[in-house]
C-alpha positions as CSV (number, residue, x, y, z in Angstrom):
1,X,-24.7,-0.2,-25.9
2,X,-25.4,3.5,-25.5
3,X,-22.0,4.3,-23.9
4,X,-18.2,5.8,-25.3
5,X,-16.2,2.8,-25.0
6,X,-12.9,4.5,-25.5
7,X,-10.3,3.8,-23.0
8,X,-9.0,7.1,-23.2
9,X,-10.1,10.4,-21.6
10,X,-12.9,12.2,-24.2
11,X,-14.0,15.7,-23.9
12,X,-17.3,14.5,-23.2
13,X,-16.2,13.4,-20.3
14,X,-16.7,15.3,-16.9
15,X,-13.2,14.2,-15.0
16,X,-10.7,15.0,-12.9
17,X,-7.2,13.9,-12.5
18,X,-5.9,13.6,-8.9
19,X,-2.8,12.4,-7.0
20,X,-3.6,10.6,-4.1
21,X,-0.5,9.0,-3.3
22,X,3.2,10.0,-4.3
23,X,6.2,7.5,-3.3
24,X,9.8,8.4,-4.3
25,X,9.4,9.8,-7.5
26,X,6.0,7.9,-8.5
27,X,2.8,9.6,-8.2
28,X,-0.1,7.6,-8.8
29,X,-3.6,8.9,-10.3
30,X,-7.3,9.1,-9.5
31,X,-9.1,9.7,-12.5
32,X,-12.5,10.9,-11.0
33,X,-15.8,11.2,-13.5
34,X,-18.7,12.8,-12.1
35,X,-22.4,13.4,-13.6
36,X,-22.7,16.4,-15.6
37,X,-26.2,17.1,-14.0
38,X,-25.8,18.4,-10.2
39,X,-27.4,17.0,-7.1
40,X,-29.0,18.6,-4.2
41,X,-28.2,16.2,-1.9
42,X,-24.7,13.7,-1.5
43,X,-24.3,11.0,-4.0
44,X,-23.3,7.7,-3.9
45,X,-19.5,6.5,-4.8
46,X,-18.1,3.6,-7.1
47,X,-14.1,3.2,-6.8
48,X,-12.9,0.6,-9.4
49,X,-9.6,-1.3,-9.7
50,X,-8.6,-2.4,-12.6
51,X,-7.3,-6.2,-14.2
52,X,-4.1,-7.1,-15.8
53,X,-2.4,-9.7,-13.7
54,X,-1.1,-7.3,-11.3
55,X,1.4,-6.8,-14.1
56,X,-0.5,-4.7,-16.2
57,X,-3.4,-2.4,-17.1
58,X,-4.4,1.2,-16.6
59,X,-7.3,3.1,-15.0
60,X,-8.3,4.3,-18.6
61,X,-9.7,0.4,-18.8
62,X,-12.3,1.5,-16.5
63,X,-13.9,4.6,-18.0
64,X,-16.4,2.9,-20.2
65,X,-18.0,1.6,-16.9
66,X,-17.8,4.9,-15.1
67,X,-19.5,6.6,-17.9
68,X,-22.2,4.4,-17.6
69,X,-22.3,4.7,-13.9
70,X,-22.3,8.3,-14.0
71,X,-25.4,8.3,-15.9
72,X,-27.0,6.5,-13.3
73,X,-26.3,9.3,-10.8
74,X,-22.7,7.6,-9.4
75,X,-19.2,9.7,-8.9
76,X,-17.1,7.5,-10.6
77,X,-13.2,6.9,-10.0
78,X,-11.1,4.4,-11.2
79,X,-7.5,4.1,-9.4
80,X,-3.9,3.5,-10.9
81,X,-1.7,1.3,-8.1
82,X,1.8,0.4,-8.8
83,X,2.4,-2.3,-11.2
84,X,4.8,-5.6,-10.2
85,X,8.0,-6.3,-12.6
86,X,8.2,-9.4,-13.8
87,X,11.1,-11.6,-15.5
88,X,9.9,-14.9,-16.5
89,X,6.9,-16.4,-14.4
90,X,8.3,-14.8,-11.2
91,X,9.3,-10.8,-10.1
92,X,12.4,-9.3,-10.2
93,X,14.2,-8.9,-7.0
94,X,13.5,-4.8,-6.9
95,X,9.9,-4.9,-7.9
96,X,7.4,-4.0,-5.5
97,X,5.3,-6.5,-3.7
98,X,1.8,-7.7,-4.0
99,X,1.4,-5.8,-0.4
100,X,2.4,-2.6,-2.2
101,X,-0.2,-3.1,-4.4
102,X,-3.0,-3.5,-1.8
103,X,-1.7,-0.6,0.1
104,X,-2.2,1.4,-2.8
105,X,-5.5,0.5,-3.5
106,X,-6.4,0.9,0.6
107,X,-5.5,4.4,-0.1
108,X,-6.8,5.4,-2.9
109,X,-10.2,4.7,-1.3
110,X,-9.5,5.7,1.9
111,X,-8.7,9.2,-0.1
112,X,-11.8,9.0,-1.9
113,X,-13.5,9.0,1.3
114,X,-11.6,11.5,3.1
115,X,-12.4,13.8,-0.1
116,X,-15.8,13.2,-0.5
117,X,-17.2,16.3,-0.1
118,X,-14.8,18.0,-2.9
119,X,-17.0,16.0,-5.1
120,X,-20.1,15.8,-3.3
121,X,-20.3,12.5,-1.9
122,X,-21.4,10.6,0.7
123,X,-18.7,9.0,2.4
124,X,-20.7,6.3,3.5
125,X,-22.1,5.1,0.4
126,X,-19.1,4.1,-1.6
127,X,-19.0,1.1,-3.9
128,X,-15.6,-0.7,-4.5
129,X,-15.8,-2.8,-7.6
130,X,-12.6,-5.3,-9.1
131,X,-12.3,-6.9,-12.6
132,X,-10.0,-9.9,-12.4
133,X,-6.7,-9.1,-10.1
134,X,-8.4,-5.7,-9.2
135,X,-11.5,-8.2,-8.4
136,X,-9.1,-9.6,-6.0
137,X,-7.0,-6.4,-4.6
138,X,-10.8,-5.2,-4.1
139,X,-11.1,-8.6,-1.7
140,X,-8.0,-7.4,-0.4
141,X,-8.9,-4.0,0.4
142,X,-12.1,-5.1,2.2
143,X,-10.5,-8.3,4.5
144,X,-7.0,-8.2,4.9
145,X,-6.7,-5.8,7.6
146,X,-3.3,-6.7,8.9
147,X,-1.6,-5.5,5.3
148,X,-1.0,-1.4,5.7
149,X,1.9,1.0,5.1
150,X,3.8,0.4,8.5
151,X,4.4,4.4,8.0
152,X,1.2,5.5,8.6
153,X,-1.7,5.0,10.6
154,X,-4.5,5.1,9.0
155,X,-7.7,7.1,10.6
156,X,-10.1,6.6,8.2
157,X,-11.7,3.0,6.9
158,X,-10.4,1.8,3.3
159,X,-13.6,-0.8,3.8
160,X,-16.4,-0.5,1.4
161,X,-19.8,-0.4,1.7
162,X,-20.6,-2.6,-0.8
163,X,-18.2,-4.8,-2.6
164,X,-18.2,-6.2,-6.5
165,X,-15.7,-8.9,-7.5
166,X,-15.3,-9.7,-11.6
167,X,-13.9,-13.1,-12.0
168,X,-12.0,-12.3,-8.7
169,X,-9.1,-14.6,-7.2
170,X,-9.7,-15.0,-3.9
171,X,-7.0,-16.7,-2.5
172,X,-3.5,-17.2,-3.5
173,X,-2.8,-21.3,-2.8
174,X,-2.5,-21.9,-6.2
175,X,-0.5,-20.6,-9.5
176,X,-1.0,-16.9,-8.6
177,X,1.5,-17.6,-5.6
178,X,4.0,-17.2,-8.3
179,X,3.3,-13.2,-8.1
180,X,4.7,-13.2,-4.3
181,X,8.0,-11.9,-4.0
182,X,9.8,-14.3,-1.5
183,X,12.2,-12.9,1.0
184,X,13.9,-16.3,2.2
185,X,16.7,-18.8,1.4
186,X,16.1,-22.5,0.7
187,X,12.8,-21.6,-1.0
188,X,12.7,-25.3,-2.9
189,X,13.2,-27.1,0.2
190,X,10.2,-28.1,2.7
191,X,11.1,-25.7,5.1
192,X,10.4,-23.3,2.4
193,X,7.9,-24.3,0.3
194,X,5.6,-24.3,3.8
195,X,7.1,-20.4,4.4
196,X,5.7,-19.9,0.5
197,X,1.9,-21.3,1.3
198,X,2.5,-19.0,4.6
199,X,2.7,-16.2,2.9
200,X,0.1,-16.9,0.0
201,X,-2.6,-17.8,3.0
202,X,-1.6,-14.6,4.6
203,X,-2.2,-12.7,1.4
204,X,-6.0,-15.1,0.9
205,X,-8.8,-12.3,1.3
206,X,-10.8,-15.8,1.5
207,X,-8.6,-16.8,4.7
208,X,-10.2,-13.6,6.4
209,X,-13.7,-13.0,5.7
210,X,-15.9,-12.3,8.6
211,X,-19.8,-11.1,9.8
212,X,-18.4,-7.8,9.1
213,X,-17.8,-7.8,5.7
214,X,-20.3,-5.6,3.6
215,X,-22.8,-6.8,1.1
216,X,-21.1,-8.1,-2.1
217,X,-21.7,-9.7,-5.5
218,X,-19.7,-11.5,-7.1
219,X,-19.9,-12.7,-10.8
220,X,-18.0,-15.3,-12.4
221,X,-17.9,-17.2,-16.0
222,X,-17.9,-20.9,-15.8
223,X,-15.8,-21.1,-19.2
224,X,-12.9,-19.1,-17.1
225,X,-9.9,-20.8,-17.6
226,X,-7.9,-18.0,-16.1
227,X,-8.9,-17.8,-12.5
228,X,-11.5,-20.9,-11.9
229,X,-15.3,-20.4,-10.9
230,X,-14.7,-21.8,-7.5
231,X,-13.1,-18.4,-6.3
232,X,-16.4,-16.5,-6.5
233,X,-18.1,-19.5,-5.6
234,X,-16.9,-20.0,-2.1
235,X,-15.8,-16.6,-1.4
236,X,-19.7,-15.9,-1.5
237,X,-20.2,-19.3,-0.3
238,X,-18.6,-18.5,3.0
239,X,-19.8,-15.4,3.3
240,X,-23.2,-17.1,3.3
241,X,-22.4,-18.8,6.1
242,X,-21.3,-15.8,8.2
243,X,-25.0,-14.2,7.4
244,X,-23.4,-11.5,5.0
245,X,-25.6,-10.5,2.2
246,X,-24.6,-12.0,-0.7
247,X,-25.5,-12.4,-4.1
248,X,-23.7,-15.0,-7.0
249,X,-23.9,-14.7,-10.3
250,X,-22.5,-17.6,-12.4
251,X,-22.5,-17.0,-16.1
252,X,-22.4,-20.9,-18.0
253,X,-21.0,-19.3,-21.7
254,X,-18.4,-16.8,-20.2
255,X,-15.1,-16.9,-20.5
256,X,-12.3,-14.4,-18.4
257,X,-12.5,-10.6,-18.7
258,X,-16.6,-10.4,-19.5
259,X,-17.2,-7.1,-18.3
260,X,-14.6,-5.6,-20.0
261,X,-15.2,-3.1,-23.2
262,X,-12.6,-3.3,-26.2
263,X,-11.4,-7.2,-25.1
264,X,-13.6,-10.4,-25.8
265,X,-16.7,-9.9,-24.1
266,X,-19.7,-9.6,-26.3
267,X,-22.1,-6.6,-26.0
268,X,-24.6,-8.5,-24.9
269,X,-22.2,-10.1,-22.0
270,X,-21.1,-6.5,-20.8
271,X,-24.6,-5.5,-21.0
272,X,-26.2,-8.2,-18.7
273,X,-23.3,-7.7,-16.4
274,X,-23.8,-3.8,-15.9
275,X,-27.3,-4.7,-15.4
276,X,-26.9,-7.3,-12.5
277,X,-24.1,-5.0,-11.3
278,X,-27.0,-1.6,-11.2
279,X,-29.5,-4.0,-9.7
280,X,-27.3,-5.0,-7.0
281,X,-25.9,-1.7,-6.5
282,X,-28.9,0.2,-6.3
283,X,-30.5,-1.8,-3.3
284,X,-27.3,-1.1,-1.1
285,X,-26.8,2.5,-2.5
286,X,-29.5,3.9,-3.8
């Protein structure tokens, strides 16, 4: 493909660094790529979030995609978030939580959209796209509207216009409960395992959809053995139901991570996904 695949920040690159959120002494980053020819008129926005477990990754995974986007006419940004500590299979007791993460991610687009006309944007045409756990903290962002910063009150909507989910989770009643950070005593008993599916339904972007939810595609390889098929599957499944615009891409030779440059994915699988993904985008956006 025609495109720098670099996870780094080249000079050909048109970007911007920004805070958009400081806590204690963390500040986290906005790294904001924009077309290098101008437009007369507002353009459309794509915010991505990336993968890594909610353990790991950077917003430098990203900038291949943006710098395709970009071509295509797109502001780009792709959003750090705060990263849960882990010892073993489970986090420490002074990470941060899952709900941090989400939080983080509400914000950064609900900056983005508060800022749009710094980078001449139309604040309501932005694009929220996840790969893997950002597939899911992009879910998050768009259903799980009881999970905010209890120290703020938000005026402006962290919801999408359109939404694009990557081998997303979509719901937490299964092995990624183990990422939850439990607050409770007796955790192994009955009592507490039922406080444990509590919280992981609670924290199930799946649990929540609703006719509201904005037009999304979600793509998915059937050789995933990370995060299983059936996530994408019935997320768009139910949204189906609901009378949501939807669109379901299964790919029957792809394994986890397929739209991501520098990893496993072939070319050709990257390329076939930015396609769909432009397709989609461009009858919502465009």
């Amino acid at each position: 493909m025609d495109v720098a695949k670099e996870w780094e920040i080249l000079q050909i690159d048109k970007l911007e660094k920004r805070i958009y959120r400081r806590i204690a002494d963390v500040e986290l980053r906005l790294l904001v790529m924009e077309p290098k020819e101008p437009a007369d008129s507002p353009r459309p926005c794509l915010v991505f979030i990336h993968g890594g477990g909610f353990t790991g990754g950077k917003p430098e995974m990203l900038l291949p995609q943006c710098r395709y986007f970009t071509r295509l006419g797109y502001v780009c940004v792709s959003v750090e978030y705060r990263l849960i500590q882990m010892e073993g299979e489970f986090p420490t007791g002074d990470s941060i939580k899952l709900e941090d993460c989400i939080v983080d991610c509400k914000e950064a687009v609900r900056y983005v959209r508060s800022h749009a006309h710094q980078w001449n944007v139309d604040a309501n045409r932005i694009g929220l796209i996840g790969e893997s756990a950002g597939g899911y903290l992009a879910c998050a962002v768009t259903t799980l509207i009881h999970i905010e910063d209890t120290t703020t009150s938000p005026s402006v909507s962290c919801v999408p216009n359109v939404l694009v989910a990557y081998n997303p989770i979509t719901h937490l009643l299964c092995g990624w409960k183990a990422r939850l950070h439990y607050n409770f005593i007796g955790e192994d008993s009955a009592e507490g395992w039922l406080m444990k599916h509590q919280q992981a339904r609670n924290l199930s972007p799946l649990v929540y959809l609703s006719a509201e939810h904005p037009p999304t595609l979600n793509i998915h390889g059937l050789m995933d053995s990370v995060v299983p098929p059936e996530h994408s599957a019935e997320y768009a499944e139910r949204l189906r139901e609901l009378g949501v615009t939807v669109r379901l891409e299964l790919l029957p030779a792809s394994k986890h991570a397929f739209a991501l440059f520098n990893y496993t994915a072939t070319e050709d699988e990257i390329a076939r996904t930015l396609n769909i993904t432009r397709e989609f985008l461009s009858s919502i956006l465009l």
